[in-house]
N, C-alpha and C positions, 0 to 999 in steps of 0.2 A: 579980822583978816579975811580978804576978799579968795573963792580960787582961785583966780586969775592973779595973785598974788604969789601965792603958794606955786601955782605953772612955772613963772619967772625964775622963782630960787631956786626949782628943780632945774631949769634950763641952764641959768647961770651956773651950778654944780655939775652938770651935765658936761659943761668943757673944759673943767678941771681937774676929772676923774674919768679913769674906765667905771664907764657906767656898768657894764657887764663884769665885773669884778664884785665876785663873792662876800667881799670886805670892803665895800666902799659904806661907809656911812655919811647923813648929812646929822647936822645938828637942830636942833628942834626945841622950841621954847613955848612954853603954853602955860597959861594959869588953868590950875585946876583948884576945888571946891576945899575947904580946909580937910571936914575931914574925909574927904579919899589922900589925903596927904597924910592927916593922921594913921591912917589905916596902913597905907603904904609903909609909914616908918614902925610901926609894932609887927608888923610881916617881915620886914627887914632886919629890925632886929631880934626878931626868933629865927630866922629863915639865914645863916650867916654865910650859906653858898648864893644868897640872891644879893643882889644889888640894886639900885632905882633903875639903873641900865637894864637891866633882866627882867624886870616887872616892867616895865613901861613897854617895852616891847613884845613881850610876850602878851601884855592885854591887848595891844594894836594887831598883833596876827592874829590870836581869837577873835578879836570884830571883825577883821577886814575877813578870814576862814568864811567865821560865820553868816557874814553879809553877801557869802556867792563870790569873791576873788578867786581865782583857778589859778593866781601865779604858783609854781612851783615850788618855790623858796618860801613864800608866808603858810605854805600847806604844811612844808617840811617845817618849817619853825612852828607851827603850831601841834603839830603831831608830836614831835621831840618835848615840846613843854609841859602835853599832855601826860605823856607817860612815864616821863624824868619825878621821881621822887627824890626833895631835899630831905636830906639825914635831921632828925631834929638836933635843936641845941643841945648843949651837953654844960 
């Protein structure tokens, strides 16, 4: 997938949501490596307040944090996920 791809679907979501709304989510489909999937799913299932939702995006705000993004909301989402301890399994 090209950016100029990726522009498009944010455009086209762009005028079927308030984009300035705190809870707009797009949907997002990606092949990833087997195992970061493997890993992903024995994290998950030790970790039973996270979910693939919660992992996926909490590593996308630590990149984009850590790559110099200054949006507000991916600083707050990365900060909140930083110092959020899950309870272990029981």
């Amino acid at each position: 997938m090209d950016r100029n791809h990726l522009e498009r679907c944010v455009e086209i979501n762009a005028d079927s949501t308030d984009a300035l709304s705190s809870h707009a989510y797009v949907s997002l489909e990606a092949e990833i490596p087997e195992v970061l999937y493997l890993g992903m799913k024995d994290f998950i299932d030790s970790h039973p307040r996270w979910d693939q939702y919660r992992v996926l995006s909490s590593a996308l705000a630590s990149f984009l944090f850590q790559n110099g993004c200054d949006d507000h909301a991916v600083t707050e989402r990365y900060l909140d996920d930083l110092f959020s301890r899950s309870q272990p399994a029981t």
